[in-house]
C-alpha positions as protocol buffer text, in pm:
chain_id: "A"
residue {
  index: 1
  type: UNK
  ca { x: -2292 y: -2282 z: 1360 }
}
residue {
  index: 2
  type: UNK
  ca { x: -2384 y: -2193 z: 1743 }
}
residue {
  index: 3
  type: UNK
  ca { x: -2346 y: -2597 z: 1806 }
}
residue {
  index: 4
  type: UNK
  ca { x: -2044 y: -2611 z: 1675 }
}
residue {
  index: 5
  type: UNK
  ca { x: -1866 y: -2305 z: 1879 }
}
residue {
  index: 6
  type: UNK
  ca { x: -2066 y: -2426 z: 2145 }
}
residue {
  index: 7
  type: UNK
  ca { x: -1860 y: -2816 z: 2118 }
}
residue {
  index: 8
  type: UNK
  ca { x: -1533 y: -2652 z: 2026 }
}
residue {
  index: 9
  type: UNK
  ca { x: -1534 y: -2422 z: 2401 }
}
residue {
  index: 10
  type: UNK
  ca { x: -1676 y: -2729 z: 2575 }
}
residue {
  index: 11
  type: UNK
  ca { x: -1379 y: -2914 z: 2433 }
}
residue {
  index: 12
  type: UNK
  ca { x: -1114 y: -2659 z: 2523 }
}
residue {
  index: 13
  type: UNK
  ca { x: -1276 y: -2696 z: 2859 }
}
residue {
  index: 14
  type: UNK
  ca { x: -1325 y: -2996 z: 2952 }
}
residue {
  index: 15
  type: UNK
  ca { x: -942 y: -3056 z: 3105 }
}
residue {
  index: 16
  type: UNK
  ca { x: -1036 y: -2763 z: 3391 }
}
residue {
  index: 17
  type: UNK
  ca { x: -1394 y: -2908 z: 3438 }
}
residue {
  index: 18
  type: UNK
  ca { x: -1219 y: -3246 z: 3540 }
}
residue {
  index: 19
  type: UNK
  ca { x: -1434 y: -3461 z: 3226 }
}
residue {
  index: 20
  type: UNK
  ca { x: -1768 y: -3378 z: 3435 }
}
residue {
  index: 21
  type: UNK
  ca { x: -1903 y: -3228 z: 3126 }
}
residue {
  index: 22
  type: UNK
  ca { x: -1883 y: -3431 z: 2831 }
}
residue {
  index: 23
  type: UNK
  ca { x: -1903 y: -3233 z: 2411 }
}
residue {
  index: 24
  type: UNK
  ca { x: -2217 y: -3483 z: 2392 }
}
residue {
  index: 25
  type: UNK
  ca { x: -2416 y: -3291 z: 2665 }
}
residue {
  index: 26
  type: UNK
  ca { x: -2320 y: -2964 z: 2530 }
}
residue {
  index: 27
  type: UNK
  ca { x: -2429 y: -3078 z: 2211 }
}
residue {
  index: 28
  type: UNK
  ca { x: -2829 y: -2980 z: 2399 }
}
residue {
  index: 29
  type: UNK
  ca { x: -2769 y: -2691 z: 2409 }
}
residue {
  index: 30
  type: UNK
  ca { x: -2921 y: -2484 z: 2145 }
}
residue {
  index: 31
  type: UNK
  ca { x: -2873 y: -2077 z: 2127 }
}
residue {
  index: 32
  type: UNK
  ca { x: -3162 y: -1829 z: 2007 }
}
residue {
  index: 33
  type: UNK
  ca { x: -3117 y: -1677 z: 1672 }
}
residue {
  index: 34
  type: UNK
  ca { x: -3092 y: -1318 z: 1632 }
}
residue {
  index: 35
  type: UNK
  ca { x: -3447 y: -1137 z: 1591 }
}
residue {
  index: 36
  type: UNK
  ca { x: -3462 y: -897 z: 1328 }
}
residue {
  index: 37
  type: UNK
  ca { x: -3249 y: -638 z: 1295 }
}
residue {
  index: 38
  type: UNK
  ca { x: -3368 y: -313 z: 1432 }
}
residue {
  index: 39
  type: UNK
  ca { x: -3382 y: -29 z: 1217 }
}
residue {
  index: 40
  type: UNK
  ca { x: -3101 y: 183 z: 1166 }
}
residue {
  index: 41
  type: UNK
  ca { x: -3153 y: 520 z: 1317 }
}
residue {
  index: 42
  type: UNK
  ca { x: -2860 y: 791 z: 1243 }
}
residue {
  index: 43
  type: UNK
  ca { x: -2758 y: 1028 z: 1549 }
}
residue {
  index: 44
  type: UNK
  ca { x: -2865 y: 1404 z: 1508 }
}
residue {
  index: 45
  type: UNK
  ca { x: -2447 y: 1448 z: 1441 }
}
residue {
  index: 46
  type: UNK
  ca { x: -2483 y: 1223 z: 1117 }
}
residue {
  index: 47
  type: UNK
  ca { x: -2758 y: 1429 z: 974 }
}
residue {
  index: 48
  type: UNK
  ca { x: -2577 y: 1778 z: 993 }
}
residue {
  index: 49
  type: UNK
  ca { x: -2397 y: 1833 z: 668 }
}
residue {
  index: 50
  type: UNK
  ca { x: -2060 y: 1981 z: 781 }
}
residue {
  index: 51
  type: UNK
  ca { x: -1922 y: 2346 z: 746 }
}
residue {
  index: 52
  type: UNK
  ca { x: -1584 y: 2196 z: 725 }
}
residue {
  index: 53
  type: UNK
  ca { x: -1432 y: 1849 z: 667 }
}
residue {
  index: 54
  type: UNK
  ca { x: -1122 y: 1694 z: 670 }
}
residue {
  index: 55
  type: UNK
  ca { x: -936 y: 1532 z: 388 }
}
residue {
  index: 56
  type: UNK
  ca { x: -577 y: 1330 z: 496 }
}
residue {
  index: 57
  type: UNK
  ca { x: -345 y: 1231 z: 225 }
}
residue {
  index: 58
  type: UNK
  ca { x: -336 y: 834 z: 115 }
}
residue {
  index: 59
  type: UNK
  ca { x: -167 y: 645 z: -123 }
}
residue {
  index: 60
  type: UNK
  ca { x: -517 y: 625 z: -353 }
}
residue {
  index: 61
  type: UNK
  ca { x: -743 y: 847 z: -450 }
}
residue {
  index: 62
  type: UNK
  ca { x: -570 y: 1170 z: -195 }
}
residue {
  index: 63
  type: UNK
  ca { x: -237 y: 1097 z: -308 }
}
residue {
  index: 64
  type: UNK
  ca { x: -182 y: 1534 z: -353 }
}
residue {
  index: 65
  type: UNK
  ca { x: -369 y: 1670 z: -12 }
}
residue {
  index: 66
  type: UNK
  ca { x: -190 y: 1958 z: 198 }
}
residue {
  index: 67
  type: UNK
  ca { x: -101 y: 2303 z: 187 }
}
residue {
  index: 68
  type: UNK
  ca { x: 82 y: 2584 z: 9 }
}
residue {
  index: 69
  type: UNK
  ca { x: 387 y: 2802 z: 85 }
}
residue {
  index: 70
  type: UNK
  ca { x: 112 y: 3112 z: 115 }
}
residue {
  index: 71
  type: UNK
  ca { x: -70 y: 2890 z: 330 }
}
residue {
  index: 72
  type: UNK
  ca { x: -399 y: 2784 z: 110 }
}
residue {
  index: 73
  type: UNK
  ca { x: -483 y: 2445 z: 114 }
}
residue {
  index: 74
  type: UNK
  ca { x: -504 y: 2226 z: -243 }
}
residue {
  index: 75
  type: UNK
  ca { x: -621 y: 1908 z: -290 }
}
residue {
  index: 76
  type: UNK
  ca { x: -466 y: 1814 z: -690 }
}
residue {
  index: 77
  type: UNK
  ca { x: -650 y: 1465 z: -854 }
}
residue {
  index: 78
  type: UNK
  ca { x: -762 y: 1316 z: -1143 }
}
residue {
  index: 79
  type: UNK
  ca { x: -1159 y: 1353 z: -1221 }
}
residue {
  index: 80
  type: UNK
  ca { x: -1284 y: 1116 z: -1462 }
}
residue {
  index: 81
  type: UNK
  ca { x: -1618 y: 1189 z: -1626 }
}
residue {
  index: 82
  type: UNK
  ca { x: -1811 y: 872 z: -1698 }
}
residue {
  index: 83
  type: UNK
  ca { x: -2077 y: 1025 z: -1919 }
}
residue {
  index: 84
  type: UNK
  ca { x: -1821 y: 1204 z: -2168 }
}
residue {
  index: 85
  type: UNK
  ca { x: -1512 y: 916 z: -2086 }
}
residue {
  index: 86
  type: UNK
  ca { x: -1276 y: 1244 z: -2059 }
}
residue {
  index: 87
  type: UNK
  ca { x: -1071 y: 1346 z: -1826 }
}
residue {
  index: 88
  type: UNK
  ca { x: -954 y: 1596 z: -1627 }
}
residue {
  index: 89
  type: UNK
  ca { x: -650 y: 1746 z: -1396 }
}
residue {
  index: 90
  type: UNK
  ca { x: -768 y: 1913 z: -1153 }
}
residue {
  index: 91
  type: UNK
  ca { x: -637 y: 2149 z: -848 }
}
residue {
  index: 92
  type: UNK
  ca { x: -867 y: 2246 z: -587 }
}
residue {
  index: 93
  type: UNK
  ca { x: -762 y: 2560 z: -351 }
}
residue {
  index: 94
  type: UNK
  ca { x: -909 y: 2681 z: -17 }
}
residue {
  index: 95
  type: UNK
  ca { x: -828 y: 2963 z: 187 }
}
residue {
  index: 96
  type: UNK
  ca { x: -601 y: 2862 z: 531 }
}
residue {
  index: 97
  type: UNK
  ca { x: -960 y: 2916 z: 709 }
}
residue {
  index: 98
  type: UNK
  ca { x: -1067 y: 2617 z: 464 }
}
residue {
  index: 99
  type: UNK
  ca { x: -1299 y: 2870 z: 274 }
}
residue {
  index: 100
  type: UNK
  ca { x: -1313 y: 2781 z: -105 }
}
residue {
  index: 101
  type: UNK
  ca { x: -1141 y: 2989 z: -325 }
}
residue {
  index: 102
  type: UNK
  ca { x: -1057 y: 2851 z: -698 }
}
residue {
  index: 103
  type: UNK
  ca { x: -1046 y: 2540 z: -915 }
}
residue {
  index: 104
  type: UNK
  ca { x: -795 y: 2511 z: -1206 }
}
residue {
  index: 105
  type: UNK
  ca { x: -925 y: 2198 z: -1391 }
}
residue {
  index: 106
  type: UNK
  ca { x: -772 y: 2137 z: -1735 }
}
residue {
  index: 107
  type: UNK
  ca { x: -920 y: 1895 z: -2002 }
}
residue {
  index: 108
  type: UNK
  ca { x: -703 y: 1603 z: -2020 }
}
residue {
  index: 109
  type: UNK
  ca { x: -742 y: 1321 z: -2259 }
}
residue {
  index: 110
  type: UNK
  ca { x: -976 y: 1101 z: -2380 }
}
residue {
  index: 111
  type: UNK
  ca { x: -1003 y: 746 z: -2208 }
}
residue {
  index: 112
  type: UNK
  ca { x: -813 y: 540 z: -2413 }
}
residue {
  index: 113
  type: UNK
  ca { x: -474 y: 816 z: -2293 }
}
residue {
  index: 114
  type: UNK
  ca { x: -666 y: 767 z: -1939 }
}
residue {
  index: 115
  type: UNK
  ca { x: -647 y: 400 z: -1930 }
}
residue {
  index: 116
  type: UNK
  ca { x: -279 y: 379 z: -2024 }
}
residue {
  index: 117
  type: UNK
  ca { x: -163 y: 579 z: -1689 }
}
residue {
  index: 118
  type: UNK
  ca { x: -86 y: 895 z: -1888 }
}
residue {
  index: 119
  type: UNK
  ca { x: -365 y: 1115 z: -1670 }
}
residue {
  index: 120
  type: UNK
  ca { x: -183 y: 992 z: -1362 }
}
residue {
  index: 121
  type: UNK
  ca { x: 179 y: 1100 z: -1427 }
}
residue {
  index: 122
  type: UNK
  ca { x: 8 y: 1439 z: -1566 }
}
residue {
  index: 123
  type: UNK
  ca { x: -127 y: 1492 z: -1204 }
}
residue {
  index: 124
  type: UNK
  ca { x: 216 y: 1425 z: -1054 }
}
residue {
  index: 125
  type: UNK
  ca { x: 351 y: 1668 z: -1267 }
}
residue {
  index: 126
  type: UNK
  ca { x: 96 y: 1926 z: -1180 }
}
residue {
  index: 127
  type: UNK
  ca { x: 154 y: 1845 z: -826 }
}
residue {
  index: 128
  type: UNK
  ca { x: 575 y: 1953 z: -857 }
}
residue {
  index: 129
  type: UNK
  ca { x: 441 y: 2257 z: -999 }
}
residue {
  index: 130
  type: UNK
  ca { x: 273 y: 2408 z: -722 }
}
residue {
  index: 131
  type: UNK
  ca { x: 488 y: 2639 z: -520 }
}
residue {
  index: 132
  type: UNK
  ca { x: 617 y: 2505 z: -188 }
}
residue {
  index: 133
  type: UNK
  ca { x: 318 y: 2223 z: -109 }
}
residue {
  index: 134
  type: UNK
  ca { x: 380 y: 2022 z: 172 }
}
residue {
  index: 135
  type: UNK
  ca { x: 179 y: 1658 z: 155 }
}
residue {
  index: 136
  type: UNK
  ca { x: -50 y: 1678 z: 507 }
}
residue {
  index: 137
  type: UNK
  ca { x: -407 y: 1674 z: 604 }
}
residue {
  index: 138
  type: UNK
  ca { x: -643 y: 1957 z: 551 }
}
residue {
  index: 139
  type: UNK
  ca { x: -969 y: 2077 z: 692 }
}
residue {
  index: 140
  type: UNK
  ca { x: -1212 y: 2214 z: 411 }
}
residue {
  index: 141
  type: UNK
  ca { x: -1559 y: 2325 z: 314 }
}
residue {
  index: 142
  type: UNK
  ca { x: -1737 y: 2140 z: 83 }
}
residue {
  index: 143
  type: UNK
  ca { x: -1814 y: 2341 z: -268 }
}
residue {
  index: 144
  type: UNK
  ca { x: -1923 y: 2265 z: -589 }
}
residue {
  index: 145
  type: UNK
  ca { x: -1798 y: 2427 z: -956 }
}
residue {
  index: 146
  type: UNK
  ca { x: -1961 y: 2374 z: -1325 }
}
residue {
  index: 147
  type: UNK
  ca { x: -1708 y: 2330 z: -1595 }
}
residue {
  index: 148
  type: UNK
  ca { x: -1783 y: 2192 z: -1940 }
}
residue {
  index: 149
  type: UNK
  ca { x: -2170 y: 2093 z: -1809 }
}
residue {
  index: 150
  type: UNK
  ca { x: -1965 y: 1880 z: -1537 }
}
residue {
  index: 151
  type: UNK
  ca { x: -2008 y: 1959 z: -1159 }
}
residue {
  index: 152
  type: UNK
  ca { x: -1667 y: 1926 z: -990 }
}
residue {
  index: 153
  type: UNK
  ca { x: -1600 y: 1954 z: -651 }
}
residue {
  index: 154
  type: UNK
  ca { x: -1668 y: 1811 z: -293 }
}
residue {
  index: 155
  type: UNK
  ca { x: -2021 y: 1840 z: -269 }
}
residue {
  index: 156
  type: UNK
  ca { x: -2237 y: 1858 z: 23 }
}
residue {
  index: 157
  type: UNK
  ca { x: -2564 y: 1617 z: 45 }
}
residue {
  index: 158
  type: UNK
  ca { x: -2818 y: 1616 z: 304 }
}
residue {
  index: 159
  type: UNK
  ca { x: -3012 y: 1319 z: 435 }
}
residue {
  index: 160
  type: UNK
  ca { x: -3327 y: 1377 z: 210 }
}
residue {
  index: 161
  type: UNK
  ca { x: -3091 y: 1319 z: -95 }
}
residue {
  index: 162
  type: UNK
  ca { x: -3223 y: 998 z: -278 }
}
residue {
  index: 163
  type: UNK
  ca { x: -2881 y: 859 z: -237 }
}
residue {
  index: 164
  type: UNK
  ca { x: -2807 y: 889 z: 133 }
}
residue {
  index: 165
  type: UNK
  ca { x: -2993 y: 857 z: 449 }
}
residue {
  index: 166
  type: UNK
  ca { x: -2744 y: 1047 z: 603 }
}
residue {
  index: 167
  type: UNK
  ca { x: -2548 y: 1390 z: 544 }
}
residue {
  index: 168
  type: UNK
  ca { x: -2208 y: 1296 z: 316 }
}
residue {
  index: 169
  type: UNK
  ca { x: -1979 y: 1502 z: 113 }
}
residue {
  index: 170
  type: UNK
  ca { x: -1875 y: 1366 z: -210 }
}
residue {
  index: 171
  type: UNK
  ca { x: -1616 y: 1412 z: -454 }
}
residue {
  index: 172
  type: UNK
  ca { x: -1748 y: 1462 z: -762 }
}
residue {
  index: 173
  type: UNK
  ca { x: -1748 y: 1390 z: -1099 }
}
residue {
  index: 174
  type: UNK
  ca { x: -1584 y: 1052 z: -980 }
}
residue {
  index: 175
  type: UNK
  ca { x: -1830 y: 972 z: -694 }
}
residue {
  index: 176
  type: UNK
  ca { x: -1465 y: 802 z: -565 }
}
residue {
  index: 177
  type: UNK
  ca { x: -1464 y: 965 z: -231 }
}
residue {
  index: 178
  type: UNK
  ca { x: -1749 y: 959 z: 24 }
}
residue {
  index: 179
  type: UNK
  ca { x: -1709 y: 1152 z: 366 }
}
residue {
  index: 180
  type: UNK
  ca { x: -1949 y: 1102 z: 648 }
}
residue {
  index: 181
  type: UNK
  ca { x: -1968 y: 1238 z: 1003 }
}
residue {
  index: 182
  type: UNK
  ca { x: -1764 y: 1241 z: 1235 }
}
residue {
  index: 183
  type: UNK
  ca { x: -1584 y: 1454 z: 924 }
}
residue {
  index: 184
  type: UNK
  ca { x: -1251 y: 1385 z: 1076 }
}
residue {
  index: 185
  type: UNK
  ca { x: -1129 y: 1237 z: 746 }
}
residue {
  index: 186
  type: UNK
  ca { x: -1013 y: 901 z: 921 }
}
residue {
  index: 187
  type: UNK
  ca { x: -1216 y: 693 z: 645 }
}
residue {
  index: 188
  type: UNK
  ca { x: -1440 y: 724 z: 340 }
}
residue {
  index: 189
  type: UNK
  ca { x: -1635 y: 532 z: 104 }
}
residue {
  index: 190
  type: UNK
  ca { x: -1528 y: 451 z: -258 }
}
């Protein structure tokens, strides 16, 4: 692979070098492979599990992200438990200081009503029912609730979890979202 890049630039070259060079003596030339890979080692910033995080609408899984008329911030989705199949619309609400304050999560369906769309269009309708929200990016603190034996929530892990070497927040039941620092909700993992 090296020999070959290494031909194709002496190629593209050879017209400026005046045909001094020819492919055939580049073709000697051999490149060192990469040594092992060093270990990763995470920056003190990446093992700090954030007081506040930041969540900006998409067209997946933060279709409903922004904030009320009264000024609390909601984040409205559809959890899926895996372990029961069932699931859920749910509306998360934070103060406009992004302090937690309140969860309405309502049983939805089972998964065969899940898998035909029907949990989707229930969240859009939940979403026209909230007074005055405006679709924009919000800045939260990660919490956790207990419903039905499920946790809900974004929830907060610290590097010593068995899961991650470094601090994440993770929506939860779906384990769909996964936030990591620099917390400025530019990205996640799915």
């Amino acid at each position: 692979m090296r020999r070959v890049a290494a031909v194709v630039l002496a190629v593209a070259l050879l017209p400026a070098l005046g045909g001094c060079v020819s492919a055939l003596d580049v073709l000697d030339v051999v490149f060192p492979e990469p040594g092992p890979e060093e270990p990763y080692v995470p920056s003190p910033e990446e093992l700090v599990v954030p007081e506040r995080f930041t969540i900006i609408p998409d067209p997946w899984q933060a279709r409903y992200v922004g904030v009320l008329d009264d000024g609390r911030q909601y984040f409205a989705t559809a959890d899926v438990d895996l372990l029961t199949d069932k699931g859920y619309v749910s509306v998360y609400y934070w103060a406009a200081d992004g302090s937690f304050e309140s969860a309405d999560i309502d049983e939805f369906a089972e998964l065969a009503d899940i898998e035909s769309g029907g949990l989707s269009a229930a969240v859009d309708a939940r979403h026209k029912e909230l007074a005055g929200a405006t679709i924009e990016p919000i800045t939260v603190a990660p919490f956790s609730i207990e419903q039905d034996g499920i946790t809900f929530g974004f929830i907060a892990r610290g590097p010593d979890s068995k899961l991650y070497d470094i601090a994440s927040v993770t929506h939860m039941p779906n384990d769909d979202m996964v936030y990591y620092w620099p917390w400025d909700g530019e990205g996640y993992d799915t």
